[in-house]
C-alpha positions in Angstrom: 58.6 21.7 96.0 60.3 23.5 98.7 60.8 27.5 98.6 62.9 28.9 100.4 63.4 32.5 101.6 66.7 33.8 101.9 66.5 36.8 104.4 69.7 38.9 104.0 70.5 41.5 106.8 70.1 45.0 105.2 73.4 46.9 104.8 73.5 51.0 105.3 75.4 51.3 101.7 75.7 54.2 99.8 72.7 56.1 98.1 72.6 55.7 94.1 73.8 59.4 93.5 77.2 58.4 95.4 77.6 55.4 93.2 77.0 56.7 90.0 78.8 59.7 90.0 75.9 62.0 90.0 75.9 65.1 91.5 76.3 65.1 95.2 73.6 67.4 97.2 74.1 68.9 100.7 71.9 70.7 103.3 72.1 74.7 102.7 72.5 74.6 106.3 75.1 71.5 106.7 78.4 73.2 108.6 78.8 75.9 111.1 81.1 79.0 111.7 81.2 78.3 115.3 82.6 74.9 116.3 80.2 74.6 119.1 77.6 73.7 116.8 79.0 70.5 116.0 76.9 68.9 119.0 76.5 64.7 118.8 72.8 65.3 117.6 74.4 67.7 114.8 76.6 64.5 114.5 73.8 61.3 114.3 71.5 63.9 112.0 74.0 64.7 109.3 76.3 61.3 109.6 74.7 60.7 106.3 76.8 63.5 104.3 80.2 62.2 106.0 80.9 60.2 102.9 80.7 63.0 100.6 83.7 64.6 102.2 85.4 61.6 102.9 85.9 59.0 99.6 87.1 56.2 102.7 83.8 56.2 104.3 81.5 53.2 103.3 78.1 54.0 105.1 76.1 56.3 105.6 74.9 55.9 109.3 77.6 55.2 112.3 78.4 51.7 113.5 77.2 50.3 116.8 79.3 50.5 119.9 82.5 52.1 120.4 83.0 52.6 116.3 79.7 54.5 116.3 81.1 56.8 118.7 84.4 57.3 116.8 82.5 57.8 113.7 80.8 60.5 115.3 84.1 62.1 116.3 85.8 61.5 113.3 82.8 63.4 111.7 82.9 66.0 113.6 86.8 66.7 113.3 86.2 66.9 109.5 83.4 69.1 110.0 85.6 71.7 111.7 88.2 71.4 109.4 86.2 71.8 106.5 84.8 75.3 108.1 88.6 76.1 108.7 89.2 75.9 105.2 86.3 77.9 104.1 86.8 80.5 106.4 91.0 80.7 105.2 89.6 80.6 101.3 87.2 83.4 102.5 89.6 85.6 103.8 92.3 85.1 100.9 89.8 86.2 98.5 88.4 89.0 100.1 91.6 90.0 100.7 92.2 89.9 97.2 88.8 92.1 95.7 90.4 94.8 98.9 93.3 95.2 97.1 91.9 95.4 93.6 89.2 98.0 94.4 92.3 100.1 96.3 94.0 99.7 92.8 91.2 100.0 90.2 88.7 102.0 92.0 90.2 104.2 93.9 93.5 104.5 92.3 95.4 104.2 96.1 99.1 104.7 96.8 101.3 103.1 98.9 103.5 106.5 100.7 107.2 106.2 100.9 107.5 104.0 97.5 108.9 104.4 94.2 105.9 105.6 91.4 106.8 102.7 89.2 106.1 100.2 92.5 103.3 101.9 94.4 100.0 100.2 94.2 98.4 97.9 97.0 99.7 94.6 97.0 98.1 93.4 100.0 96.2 94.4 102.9 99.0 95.7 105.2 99.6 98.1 102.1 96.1 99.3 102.6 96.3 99.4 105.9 99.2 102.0 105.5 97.6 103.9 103.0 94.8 104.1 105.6 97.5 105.0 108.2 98.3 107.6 106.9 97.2 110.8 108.1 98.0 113.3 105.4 95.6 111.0 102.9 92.7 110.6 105.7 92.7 114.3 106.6 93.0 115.7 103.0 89.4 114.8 102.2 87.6 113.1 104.9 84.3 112.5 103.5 86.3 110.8 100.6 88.5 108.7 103.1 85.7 107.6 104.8 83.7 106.4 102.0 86.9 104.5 100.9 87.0 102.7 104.2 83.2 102.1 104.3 83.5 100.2 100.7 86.1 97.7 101.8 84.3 97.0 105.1 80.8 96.8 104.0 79.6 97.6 100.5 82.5 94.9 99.3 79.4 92.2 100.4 76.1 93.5 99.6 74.5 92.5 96.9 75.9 93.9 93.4 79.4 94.1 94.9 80.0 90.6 96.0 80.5 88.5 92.8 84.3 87.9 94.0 82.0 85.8 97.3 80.2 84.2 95.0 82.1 82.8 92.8 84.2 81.8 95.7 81.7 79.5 97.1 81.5 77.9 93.9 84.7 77.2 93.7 84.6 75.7 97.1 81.8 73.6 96.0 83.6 72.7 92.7 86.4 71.8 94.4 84.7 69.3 96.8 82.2 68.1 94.1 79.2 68.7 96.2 76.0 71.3 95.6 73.2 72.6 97.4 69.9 70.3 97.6 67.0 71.5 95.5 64.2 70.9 97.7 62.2 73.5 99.7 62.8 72.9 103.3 60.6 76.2 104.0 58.9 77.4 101.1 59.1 80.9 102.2 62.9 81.4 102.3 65.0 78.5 101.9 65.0 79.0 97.9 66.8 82.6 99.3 68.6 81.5 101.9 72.9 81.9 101.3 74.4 78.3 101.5 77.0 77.2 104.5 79.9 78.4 102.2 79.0 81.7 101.4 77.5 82.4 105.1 80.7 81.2 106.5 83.4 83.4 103.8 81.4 86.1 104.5 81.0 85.9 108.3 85.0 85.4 109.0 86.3 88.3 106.5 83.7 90.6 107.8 84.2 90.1 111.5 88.3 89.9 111.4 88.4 92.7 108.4 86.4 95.3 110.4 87.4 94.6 113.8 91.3 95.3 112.1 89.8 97.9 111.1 88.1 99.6 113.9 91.4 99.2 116.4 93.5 100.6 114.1 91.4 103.9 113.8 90.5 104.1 116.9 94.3 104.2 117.4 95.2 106.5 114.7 91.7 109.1 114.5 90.2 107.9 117.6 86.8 106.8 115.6 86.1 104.2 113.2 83.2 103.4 111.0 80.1 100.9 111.2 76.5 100.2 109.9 75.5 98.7 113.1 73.7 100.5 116.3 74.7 100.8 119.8 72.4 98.3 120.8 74.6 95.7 119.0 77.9 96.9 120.7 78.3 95.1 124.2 80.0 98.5 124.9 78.2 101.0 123.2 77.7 102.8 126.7 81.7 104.2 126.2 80.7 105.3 122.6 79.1 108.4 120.7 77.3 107.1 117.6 76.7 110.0 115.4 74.3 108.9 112.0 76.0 109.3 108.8 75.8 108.5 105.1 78.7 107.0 103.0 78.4 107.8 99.6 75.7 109.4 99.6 73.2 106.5 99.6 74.4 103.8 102.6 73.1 104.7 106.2 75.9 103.9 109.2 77.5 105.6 111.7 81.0 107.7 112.7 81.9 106.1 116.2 83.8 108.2 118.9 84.8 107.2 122.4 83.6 109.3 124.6 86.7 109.0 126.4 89.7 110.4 124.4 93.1 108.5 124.0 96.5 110.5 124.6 98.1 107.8 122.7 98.2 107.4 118.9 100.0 104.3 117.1 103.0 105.4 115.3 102.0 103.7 111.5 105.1 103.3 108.7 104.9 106.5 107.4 105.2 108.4 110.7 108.2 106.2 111.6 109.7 107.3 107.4 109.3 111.1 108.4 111.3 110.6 111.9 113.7 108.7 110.0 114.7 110.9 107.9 114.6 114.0 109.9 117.1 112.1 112.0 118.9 110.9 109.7 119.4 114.9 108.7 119.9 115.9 112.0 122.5 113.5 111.9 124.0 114.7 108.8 123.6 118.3 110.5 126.2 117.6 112.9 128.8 115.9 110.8 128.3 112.3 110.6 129.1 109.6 108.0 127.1 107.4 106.8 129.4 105.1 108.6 128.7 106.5 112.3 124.9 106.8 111.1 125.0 102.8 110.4 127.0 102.3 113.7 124.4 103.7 115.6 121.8 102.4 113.9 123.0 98.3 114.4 123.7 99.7 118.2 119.9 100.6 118.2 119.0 97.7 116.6 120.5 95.3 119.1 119.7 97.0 122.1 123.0 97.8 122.9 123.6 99.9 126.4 124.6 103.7 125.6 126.4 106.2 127.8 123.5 108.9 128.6 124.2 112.7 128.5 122.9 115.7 128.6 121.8 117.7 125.9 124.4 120.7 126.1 126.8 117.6 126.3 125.3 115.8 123.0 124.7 119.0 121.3 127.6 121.7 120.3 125.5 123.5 117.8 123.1 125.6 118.7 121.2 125.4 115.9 120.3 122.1 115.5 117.1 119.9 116.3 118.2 116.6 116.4 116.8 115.8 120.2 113.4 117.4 119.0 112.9 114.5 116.3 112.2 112.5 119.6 109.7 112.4 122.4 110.2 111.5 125.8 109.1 108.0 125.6 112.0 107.4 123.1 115.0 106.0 123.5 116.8 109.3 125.2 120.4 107.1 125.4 123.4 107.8 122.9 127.1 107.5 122.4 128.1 110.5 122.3 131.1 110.4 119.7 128.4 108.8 117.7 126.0 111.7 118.0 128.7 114.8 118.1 131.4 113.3 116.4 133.7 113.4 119.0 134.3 111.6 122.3 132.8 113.3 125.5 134.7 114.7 128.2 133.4 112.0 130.4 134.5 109.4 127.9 138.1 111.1 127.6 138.9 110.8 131.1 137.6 107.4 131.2 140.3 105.7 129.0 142.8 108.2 130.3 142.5 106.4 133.9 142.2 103.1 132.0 145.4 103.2 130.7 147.0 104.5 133.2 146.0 102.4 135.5 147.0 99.4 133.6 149.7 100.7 132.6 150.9 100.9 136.0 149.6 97.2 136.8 152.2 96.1 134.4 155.5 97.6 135.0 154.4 96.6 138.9 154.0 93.1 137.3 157.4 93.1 135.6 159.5 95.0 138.4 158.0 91.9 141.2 159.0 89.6 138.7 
């Protein structure tokens, strides 16, 4: 009797959880914010969870040769855009809880709009709201602790259920959850997974550094929990202590150096608006000139300049007040006075003459 051994060469197939539709387990620690990470070891170590994100892939280790290498790659591509798209669903939905604590919390109001259309509707809504200065100054303290809420308390613990349930749906979405076992029985069981770690990284960093340029612009300070020794140029700040309400430690920032400038936000460009547009109204224009003026404005059109005793017959008015120096200083002035200037009146007189003139000489040759 003759056995024989059949010796079959041992494939790298898909675990049993893969196959039978069980529930797919990743590393807490699989992707990376920063796509540096994504090294060739990162590759070759975590090959193994390619298929999970990818329903075409067959094995679970690369092939040998030049495939193996474009395995790798291809891994690593997905690897990135899978991070892209957690850091995008982070920021929509943090946008999102922003806007309902301005509404439901706090109660904020978007200035220049209609009661019945005033609440926050995204965040360049609450970035007006924050721009302008009439709300900030009115009650600091309050404006303050307002700003501190939807940079940092949004994400501490207690406050970030609208993170959490994010990352589930991330994971829901992809069918994958976090493996059971105990790498390090001291903290992995604590440790925040890839998905949260990455949604909450990317809307932090973006959300407060929006945040701190545009009040450094606008108050020339802005607001943050961490200390000088974690700002690469905390030597051209002031950090003065402070507590936002009246329980979270952080700190009012100052440059030590002052700005002249300031950002001109929406509202302060409504209020010069419409004092020109009364200034306007002050000296006798229609709403047609107005509009003329404006669509001359507006397409950068070039404007005979003037003087002021030139653009302005009354006395009494303000209109070159509602504009600083750095403005645009050049106007029509039948637009702004109503009337053509003197320098505008002898213009066309010569014009016509002078053509005029061109054409009886043309006819009398002729």
């Amino acid at each position: 009797m003759v056995i024989v051994f059949l010796f079959v060469k041992k494939k790298h197939t898909l675990p049993y959880y893969q196959m039978s539709g069980s529930t797919l387990q990743v590393p807490k620690k699989l992707l990376h914010i920063n796509e540096t990470a994504y090294t060739d070891k990162w590759a070759k170590d975590n090959y193994e969870f390619f298929h999970l994100f990818d329903r075409s892939i067959n094995w679970v280790a690369p092939r040998q040769g030049i495939l193996g290498n474009e395995d790798l790659i291809n891994w690593k591509n997905k690897a990135i855009s899978l991070a892209y798209n957690i850091k995008n669903k982070g920021l929509i939905a943090g946008r999102k809880e922003m806007v309902r604590i301005a509404n439901e919390e706090y109660g904020l109001t978007v200035p220049g709009r209609v009661s019945s259309d005033n609440t926050c509707k995204d965040i360049d809504d609450i970035f007006c709201i924050i721009g302008n200065r009439e709300w900030y100054f009115s009650d600091v303290e309050y404006s303050r602790n307002v700003i501190y809420h939807l940079l940092y308390l949004i994400s501490r613990p207690g406050y970030n259920s609208w993170l959490i349930n994010a990352e589930k749906e991330w994971m829901v979405e992809h069918g994958v959850s976090y493996e059971t076992k105990e790498l390090n029985k001291n903290n992995y069981s604590h440790a925040k997974g890839f998905v949260y770690s990455i949604m909450n990284s990317t809307f932090a960093n973006t959300t407060q550094k929006a945040f701190r340029k545009k009040l450094l612009f606008l108050y020339q300070e802005f607001i943050t929990v961490r200390n000088r020794k974690k700002f690469a140029v905390s030597q051209d700040f002031v950090f003065v202590p402070y507590v936002f309400k009246n329980t979270y430690k952080g700190y009012i920032v100052t440059p030590k150096k002052q700005s002249t400038t300031r950002l001109k936000t929406l509202p302060d460009i409504f209020r010069t608006g419409k004092n020109w547009i009364q200034d306007c109204k002050a000296l006798k224009m229609d709403l047609e000139k107005i509009n003329s003026l404006v669509e001359q404005f507006y397409n950068n059109k070039r404007m005979i300049t003037t003087s002021n005793q030139q653009l302005l017959k009354n006395p009494n008015s303000k209109s070159l007040n509602s504009f600083d120096k750095n403005d645009d200083e050049e106007f029509i002035a039948d637009n702004i006075s109503g009337k053509q200037c003197y320098i505008c009146k002898i213009f066309h007189m010569v014009f016509i003459n002078v053509s005029f003139g061109f054409v009886i000489l043309f006819f009398w040759i002729y």
